[in-house]
Z-matrix of the N, CA and C atoms (Angstrom, degrees):
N
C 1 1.449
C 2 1.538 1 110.23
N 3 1.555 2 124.78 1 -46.18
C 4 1.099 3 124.92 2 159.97
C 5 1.218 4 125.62 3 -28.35
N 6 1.439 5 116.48 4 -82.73
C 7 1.549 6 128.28 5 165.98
C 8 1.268 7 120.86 6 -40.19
N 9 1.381 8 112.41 7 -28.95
C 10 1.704 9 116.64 8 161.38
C 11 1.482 10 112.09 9 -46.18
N 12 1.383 11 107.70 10 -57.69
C 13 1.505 12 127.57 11 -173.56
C 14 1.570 13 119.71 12 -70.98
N 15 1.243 14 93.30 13 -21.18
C 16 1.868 15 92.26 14 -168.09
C 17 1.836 16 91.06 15 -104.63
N 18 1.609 17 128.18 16 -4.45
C 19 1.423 18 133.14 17 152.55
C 20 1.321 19 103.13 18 -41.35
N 21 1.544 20 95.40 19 -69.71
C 22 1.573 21 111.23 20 -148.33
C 23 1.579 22 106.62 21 -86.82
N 24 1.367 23 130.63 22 1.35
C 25 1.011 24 152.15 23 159.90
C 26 2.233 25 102.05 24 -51.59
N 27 1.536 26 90.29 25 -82.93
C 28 1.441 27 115.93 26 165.49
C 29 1.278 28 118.84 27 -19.23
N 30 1.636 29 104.60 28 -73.49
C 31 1.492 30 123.73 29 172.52
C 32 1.281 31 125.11 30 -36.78
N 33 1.382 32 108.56 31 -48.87
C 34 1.306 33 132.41 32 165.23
C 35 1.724 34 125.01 33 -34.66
N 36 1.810 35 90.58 34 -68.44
C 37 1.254 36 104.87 35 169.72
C 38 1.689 37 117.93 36 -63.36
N 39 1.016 38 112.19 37 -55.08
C 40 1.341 39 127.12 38 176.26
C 41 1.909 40 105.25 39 -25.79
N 42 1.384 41 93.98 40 -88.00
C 43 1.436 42 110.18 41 160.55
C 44 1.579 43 128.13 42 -20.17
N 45 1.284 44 116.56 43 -62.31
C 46 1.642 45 122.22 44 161.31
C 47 1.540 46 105.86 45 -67.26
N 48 1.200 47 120.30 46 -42.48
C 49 1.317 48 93.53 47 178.73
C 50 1.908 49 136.54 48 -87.55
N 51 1.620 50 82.52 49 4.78
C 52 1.537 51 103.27 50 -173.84
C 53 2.343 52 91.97 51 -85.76
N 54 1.151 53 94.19 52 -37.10
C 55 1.652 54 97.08 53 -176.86
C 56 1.466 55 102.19 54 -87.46
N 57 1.125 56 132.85 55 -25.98
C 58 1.715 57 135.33 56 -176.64
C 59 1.862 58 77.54 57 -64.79
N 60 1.185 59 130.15 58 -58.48
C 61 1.429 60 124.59 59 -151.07
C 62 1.646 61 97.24 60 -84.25
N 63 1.324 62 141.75 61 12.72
C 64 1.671 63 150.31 62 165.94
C 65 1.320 64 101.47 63 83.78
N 66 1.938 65 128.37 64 25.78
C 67 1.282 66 105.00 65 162.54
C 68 1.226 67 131.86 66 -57.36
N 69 1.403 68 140.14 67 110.48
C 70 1.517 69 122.72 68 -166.21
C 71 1.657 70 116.96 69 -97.09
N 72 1.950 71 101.40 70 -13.56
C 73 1.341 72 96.01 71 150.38
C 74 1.443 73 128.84 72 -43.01
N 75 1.454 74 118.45 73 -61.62
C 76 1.594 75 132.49 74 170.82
C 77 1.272 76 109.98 75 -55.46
N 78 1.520 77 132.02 76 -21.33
C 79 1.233 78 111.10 77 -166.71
C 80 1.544 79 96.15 78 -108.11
N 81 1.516 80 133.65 79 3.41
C 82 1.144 81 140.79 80 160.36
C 83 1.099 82 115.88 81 -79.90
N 84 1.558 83 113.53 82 -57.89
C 85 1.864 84 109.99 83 161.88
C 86 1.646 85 128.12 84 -25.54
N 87 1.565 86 97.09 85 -40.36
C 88 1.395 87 107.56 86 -167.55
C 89 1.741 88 103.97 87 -83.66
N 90 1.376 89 99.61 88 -29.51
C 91 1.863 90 89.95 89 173.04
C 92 1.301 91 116.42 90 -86.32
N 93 1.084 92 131.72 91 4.03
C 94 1.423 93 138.09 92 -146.82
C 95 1.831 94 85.64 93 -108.40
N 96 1.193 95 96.75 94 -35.17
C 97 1.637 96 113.69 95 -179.95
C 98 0.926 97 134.39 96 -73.89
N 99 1.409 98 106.78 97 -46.39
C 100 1.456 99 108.13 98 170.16
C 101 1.622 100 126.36 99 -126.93
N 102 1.392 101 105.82 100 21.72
C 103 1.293 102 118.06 101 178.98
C 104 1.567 103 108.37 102 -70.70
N 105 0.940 104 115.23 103 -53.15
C 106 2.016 105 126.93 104 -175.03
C 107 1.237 106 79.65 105 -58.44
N 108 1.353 107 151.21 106 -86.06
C 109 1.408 108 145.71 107 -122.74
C 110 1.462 109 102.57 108 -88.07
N 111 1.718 110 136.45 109 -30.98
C 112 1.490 111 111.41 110 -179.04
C 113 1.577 112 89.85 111 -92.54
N 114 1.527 113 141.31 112 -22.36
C 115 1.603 114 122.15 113 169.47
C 116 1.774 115 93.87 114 -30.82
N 117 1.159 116 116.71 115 -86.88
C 118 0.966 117 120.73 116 -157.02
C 119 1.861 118 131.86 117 -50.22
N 120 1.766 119 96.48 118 -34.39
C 121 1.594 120 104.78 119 145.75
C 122 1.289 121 124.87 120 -44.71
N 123 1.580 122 126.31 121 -58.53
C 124 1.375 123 129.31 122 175.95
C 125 1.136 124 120.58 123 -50.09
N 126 1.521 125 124.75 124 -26.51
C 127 1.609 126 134.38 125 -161.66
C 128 1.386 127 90.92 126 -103.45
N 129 0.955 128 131.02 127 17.78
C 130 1.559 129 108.04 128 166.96
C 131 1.569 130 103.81 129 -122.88
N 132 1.606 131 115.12 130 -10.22
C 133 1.362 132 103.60 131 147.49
C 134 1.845 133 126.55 132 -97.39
N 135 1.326 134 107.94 133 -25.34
C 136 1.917 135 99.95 134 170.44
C 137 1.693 136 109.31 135 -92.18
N 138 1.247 137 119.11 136 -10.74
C 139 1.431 138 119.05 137 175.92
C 140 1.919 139 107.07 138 49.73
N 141 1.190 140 93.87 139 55.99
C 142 1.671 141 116.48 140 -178.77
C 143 1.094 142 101.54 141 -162.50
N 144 1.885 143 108.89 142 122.72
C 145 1.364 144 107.08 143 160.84
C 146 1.019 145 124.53 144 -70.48
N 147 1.652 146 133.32 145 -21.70
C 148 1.635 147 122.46 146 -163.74
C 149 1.375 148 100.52 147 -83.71
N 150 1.716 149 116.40 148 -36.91
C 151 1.372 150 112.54 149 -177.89
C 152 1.271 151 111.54 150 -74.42
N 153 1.349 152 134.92 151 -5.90
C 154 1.462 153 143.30 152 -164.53
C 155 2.020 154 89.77 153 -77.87
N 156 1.833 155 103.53 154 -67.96
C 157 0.966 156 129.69 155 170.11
C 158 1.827 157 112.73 156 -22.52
N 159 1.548 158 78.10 157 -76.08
C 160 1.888 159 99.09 158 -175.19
C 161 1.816 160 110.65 159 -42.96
N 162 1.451 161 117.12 160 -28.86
C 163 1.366 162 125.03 161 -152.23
C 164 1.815 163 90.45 162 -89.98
N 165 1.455 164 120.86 163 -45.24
C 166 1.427 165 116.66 164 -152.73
C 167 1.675 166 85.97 165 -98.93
N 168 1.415 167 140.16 166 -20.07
C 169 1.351 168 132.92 167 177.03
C 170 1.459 169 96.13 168 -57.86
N 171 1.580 170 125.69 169 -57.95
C 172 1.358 171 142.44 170 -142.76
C 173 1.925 172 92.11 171 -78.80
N 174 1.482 173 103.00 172 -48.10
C 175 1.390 174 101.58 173 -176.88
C 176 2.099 175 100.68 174 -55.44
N 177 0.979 176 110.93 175 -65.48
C 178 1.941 177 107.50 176 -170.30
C 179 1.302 178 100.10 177 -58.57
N 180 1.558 179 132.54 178 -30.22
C 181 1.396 180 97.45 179 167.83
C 182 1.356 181 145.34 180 -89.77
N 183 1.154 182 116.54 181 6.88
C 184 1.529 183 152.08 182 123.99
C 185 1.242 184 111.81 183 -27.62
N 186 1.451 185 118.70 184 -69.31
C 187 1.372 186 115.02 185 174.98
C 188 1.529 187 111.21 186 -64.93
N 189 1.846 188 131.64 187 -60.33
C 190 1.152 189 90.50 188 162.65
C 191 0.948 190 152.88 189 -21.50
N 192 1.609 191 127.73 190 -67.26
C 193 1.118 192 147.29 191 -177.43
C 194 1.751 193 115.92 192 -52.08
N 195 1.223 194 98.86 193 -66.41
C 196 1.192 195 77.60 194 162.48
C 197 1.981 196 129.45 195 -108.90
N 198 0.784 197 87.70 196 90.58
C 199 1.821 198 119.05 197 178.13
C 200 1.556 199 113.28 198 -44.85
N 201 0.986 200 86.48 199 -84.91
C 202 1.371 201 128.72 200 -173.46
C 203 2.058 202 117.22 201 -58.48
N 204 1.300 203 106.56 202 -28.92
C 205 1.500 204 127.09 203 163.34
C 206 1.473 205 137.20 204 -80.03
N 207 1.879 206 92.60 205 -36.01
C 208 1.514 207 112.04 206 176.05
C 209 1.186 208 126.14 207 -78.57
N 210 1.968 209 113.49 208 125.60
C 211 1.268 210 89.73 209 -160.80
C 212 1.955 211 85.73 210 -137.59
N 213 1.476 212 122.47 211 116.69
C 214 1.090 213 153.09 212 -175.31
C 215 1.342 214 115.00 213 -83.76
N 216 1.246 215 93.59 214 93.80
C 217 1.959 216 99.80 215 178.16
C 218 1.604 217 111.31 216 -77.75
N 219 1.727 218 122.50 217 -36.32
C 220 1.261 219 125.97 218 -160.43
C 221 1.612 220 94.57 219 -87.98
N 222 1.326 221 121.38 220 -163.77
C 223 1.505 222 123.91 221 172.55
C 224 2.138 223 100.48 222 -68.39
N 225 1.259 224 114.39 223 176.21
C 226 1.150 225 127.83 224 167.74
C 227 1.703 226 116.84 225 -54.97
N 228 1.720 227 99.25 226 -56.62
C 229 1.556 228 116.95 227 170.12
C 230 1.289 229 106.65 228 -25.63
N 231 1.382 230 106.80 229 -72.33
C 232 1.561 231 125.93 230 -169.20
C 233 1.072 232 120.72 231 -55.08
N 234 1.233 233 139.51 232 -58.39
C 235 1.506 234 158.99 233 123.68
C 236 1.951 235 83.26 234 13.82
N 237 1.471 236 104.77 235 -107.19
C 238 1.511 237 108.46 236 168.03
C 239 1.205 238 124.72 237 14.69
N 240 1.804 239 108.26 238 -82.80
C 241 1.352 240 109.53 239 -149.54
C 242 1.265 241 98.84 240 -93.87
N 243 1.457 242 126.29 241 -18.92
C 244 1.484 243 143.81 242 170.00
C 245 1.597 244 93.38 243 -32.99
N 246 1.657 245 98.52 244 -78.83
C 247 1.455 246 114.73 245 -162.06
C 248 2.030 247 114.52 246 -60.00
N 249 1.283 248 95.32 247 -28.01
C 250 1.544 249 99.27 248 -177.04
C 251 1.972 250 112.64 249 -70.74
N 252 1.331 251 90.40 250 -38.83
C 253 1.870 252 103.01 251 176.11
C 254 1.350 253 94.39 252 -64.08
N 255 1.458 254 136.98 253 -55.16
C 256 1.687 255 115.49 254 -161.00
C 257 1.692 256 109.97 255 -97.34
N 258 1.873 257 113.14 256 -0.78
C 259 1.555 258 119.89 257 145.95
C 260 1.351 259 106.32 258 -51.76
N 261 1.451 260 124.99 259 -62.31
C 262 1.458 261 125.33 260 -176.16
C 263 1.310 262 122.38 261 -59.81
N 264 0.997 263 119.00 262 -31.81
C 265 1.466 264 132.89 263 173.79
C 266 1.489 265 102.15 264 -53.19
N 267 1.132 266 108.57 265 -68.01
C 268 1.588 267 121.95 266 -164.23
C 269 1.501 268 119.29 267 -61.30
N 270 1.685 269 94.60 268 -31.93
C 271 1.698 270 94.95 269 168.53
C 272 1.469 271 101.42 270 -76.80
N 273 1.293 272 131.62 271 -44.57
C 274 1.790 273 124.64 272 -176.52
C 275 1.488 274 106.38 273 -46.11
N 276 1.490 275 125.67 274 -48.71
C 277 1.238 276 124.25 275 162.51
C 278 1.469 277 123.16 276 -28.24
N 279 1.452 278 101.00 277 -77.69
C 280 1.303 279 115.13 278 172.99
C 281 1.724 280 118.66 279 -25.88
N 282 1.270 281 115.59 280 -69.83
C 283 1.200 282 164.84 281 125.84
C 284 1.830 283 92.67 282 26.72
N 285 1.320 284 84.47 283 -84.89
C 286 1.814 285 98.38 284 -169.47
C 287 1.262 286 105.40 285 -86.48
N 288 1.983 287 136.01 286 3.98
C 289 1.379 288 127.34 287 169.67
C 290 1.830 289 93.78 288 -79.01
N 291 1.292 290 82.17 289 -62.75
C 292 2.108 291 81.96 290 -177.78
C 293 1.260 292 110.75 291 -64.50
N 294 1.381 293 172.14 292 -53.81
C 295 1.136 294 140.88 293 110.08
C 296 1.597 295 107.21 294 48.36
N 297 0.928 296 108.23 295 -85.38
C 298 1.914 297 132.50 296 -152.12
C 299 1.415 298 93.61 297 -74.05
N 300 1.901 299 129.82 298 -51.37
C 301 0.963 300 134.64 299 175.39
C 302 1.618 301 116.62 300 -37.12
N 303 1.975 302 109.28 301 -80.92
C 304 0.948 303 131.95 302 143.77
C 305 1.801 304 114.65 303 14.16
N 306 1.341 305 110.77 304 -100.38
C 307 1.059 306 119.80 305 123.07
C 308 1.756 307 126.87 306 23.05
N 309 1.063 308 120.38 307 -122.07
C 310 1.037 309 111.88 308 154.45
C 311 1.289 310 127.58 309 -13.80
N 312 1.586 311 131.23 310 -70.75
C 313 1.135 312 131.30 311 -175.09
C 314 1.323 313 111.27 312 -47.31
N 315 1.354 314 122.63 313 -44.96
C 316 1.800 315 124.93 314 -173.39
C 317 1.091 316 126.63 315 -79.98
N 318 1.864 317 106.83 316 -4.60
C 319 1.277 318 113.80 317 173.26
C 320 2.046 319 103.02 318 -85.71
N 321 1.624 320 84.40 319 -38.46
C 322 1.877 321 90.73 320 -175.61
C 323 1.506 322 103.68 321 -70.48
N 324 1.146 323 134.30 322 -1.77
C 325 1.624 324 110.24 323 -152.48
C 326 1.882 325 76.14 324 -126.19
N 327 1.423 326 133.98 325 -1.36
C 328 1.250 327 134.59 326 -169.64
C 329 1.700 328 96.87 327 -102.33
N 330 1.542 329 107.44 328 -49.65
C 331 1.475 330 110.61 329 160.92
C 332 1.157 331 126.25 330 -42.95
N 333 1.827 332 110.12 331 -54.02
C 334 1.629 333 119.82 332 179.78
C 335 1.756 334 113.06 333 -56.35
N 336 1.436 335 114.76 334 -38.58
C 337 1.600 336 123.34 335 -168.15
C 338 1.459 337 94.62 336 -81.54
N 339 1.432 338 129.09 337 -47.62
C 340 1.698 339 118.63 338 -171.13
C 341 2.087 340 94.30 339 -57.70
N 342 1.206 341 101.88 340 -41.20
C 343 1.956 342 106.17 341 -157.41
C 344 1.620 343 69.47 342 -57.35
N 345 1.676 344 130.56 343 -77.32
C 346 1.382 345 122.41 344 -127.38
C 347 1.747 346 100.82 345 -62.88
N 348 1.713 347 95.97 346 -29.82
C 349 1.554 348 85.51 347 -173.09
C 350 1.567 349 117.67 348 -76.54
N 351 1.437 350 107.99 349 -24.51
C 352 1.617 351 110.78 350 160.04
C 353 1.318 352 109.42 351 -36.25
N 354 1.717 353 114.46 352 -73.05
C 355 1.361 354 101.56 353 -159.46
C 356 1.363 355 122.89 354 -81.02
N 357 1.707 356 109.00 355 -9.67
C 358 1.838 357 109.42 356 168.30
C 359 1.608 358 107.13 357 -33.51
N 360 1.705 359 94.27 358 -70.35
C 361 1.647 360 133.80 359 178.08
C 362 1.473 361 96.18 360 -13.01
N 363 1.383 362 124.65 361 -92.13
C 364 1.718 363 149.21 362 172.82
C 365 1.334 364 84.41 363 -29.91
N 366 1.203 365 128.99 364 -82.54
C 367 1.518 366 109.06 365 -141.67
C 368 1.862 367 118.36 366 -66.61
N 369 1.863 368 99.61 367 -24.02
C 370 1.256 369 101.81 368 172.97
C 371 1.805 370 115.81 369 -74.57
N 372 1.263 371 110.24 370 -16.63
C 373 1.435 372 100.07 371 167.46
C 374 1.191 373 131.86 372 -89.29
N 375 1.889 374 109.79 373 -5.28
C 376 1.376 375 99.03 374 156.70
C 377 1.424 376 128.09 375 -89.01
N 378 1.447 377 90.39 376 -12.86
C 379 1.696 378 91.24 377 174.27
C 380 1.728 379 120.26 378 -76.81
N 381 1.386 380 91.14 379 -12.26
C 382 1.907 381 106.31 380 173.12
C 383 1.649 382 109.15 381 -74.11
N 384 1.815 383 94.48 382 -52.25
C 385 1.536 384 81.40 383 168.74
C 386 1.263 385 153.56 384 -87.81
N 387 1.522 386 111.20 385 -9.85
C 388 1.688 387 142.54 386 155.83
C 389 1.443 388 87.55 387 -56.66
N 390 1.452 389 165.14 388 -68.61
C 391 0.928 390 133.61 389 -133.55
C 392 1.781 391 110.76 390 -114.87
N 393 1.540 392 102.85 391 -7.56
C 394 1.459 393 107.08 392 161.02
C 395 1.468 394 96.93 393 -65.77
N 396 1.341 395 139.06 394 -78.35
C 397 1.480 396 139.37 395 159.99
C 398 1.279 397 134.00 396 7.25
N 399 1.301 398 108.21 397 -40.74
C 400 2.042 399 123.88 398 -179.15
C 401 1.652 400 93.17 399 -105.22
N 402 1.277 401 126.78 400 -14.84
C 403 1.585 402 112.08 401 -179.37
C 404 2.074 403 99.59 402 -80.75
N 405 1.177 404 80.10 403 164.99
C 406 1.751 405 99.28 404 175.41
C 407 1.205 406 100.88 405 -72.66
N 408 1.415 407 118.20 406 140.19
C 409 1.736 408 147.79 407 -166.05
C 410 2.242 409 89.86 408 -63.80
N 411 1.153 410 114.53 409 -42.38
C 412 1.602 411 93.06 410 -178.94
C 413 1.269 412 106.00 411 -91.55
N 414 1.400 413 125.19 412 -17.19
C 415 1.703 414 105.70 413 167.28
C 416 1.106 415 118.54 414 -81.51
N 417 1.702 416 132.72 415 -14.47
C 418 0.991 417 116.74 416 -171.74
C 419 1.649 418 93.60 417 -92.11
N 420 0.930 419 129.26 418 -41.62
C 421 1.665 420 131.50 419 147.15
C 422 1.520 421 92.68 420 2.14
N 423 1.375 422 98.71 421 -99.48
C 424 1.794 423 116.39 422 -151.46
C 425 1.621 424 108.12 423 -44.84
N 426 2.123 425 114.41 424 -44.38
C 427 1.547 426 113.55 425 -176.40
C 428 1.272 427 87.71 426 -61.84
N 429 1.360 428 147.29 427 -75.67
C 430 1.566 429 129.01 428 -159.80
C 431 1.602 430 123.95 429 -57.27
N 432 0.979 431 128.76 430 -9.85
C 433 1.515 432 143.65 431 165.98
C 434 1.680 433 99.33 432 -64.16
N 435 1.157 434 93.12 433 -70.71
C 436 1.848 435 102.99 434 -172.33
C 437 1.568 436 112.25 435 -53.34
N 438 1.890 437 101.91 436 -61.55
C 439 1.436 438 92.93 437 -155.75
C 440 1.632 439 104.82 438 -99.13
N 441 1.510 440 130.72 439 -8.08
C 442 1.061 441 135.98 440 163.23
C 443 1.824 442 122.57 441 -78.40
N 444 1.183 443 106.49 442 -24.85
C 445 1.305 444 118.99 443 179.32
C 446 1.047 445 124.89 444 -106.58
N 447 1.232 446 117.61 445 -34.18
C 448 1.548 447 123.95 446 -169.88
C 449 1.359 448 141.04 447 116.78
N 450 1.654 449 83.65 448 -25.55
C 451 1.636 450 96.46 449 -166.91
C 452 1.922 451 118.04 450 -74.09
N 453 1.035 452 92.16 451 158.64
C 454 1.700 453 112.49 452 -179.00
C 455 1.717 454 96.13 453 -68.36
N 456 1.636 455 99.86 454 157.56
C 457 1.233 456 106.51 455 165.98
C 458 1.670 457 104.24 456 -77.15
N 459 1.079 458 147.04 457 -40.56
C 460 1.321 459 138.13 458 170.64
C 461 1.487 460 106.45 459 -42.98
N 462 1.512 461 123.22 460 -46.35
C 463 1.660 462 127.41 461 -163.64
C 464 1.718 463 102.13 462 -71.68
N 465 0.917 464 100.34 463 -18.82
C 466 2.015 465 124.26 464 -166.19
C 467 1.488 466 103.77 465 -80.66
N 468 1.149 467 101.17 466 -63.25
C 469 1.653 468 116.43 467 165.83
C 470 1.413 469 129.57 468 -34.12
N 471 1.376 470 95.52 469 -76.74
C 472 1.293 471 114.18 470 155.70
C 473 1.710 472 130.92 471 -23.54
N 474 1.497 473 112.35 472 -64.31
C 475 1.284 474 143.80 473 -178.34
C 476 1.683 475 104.31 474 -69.57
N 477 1.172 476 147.32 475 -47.39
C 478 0.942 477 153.76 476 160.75
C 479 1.507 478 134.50 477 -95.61
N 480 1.923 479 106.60 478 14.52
C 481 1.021 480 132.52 479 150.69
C 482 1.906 481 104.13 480 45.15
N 483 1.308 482 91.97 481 58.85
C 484 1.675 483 127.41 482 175.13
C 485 1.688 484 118.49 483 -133.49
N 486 1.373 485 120.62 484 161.53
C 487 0.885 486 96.06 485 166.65
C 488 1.754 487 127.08 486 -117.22
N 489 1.581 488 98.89 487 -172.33
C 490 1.210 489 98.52 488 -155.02
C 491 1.941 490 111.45 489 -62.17
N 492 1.171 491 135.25 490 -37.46
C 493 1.293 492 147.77 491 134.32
C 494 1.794 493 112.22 492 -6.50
N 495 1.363 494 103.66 493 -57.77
C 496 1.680 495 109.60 494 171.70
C 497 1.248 496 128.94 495 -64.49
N 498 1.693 497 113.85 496 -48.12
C 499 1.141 498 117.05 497 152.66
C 500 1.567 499 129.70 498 -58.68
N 501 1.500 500 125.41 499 -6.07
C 502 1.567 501 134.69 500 173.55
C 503 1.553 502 101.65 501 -72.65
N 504 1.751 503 92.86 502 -58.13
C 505 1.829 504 103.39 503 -171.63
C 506 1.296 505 102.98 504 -53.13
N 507 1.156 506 131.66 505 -43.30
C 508 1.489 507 137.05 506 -174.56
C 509 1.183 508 108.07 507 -54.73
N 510 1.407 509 125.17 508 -54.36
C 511 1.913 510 126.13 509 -164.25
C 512 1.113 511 85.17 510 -81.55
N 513 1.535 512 136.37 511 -38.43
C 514 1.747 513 110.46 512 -168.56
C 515 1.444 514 99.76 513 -71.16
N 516 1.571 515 147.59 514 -36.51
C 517 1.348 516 135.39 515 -169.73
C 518 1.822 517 92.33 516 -66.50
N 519 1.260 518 119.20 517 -54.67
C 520 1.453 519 113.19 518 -175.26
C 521 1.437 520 114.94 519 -38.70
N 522 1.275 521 93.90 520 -67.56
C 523 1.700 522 107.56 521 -179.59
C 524 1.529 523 111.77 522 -35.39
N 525 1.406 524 117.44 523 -63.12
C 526 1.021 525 136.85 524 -179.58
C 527 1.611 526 110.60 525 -45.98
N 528 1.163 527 133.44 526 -61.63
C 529 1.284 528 158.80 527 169.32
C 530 2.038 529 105.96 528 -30.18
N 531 1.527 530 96.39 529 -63.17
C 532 1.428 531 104.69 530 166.20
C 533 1.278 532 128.17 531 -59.16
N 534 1.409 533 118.52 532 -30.46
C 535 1.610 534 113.10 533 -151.45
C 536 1.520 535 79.73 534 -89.20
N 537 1.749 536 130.13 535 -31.70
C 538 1.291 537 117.89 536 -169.81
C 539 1.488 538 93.69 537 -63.63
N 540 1.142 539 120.17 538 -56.52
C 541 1.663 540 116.14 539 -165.36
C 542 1.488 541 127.35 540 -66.00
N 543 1.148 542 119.44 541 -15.41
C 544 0.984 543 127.65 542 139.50
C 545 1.254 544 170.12 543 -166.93
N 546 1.668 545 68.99 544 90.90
C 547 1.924 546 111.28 545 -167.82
C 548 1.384 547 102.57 546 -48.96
N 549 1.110 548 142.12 547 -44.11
C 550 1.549 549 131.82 548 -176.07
C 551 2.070 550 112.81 549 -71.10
N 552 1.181 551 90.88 550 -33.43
C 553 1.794 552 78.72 551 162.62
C 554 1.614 553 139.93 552 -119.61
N 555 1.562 554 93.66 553 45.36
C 556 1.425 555 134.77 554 179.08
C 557 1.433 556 116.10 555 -35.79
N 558 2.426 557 95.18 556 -51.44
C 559 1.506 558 84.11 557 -176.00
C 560 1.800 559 107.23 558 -111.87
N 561 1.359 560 112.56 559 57.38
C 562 1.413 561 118.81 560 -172.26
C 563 2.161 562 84.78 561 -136.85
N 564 0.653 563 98.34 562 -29.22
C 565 1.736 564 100.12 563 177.32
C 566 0.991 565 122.53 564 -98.99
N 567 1.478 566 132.13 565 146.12
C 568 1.429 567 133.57 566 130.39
C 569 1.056 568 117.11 567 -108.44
N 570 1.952 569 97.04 568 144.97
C 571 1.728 570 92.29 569 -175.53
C 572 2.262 571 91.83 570 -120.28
């Protein structure tokens, strides 16, 4: 069992020091090895293959890169799966800050659209009622008959014992009256 250990001890060294020196045979062996097996470590904490992928590519080229700096007290394995669990970690972080951001924004930008549409709302009803106000007492009569009530220009007629022609001239001055006033929220209304 010893000699088992003081092998793989060797191997160990061998290995780091065969890639500390830019063998990329050895340092291909070593991904070739354990690339399939921490993908699949990583994916059982981000439950994404590309990020599973993305996490253990990013981890060996790290180790490429820096070669020559890294210095591995435990076996290689360990080193590995060590580094791939707190890779995964760090993307879950990531992960659940933007998330949270996200988040945030759709709550603020849902707040911002109810406020803007609040105050569209207000300002178009004073401009509804400032300009019912400046119309003449039977047209503004007849637009609130029609479009507040319901009623037909025949029912209008009738009721204010005019005719139906009078009540037309009337909604076209109304009509008319509004679309000037408010011409800027033309295509948010119908009148």
């Amino acid at each position: 069992m010893e000699a088992q250990n003081k092998q793989m001890l060797k191997d160990k060294n061998s290995i780091l020091k065969n890639i500390r020196k830019g063998d990329l045979q050895e340092f291909e062996n070593l991904f070739r090895k354990y690339y399939p097996l921490l993908c699949r470590y990583a994916f059982r904490f981000v439950r994404n293959t590309n990020q599973s992928e993305e996490i253990v590519q990013d981890l060996f080229c790290h180790l490429w890169e820096n070669r020559k700096d890294i210095s591995i007290h435990s076996s290689i394995k360990a080193y590995l799966y060590k580094a791939t669990y707190y890779n995964s970690l760090q993307v879950l972080r990531k992960k659940k800050v933007k998330t949270q951001y996200e988040n945030y924004l759709k709550q603020r930008n849902t707040d911002h659209s109810q406020l803007t549409s609040t105050l569209e709302e207000n300002e178009i009803y004073s401009i509804v009622q400032k300009t019912l106000a400046n119309l003449p007492d039977r047209c503004s009569k007849i637009f609130k008959m029609n479009r507040f009530e319901g009623l037909k220009y025949k029912e209008i007629a009738d009721q204010l014992s005019i005719s139906v022609k009078t009540v037309e001239s009337n909604m076209g001055k109304a009509l008319k009256s509004f679309r000037k006033s408010l011409k800027d929220y033309l295509g948010t209304i119908v009148l």
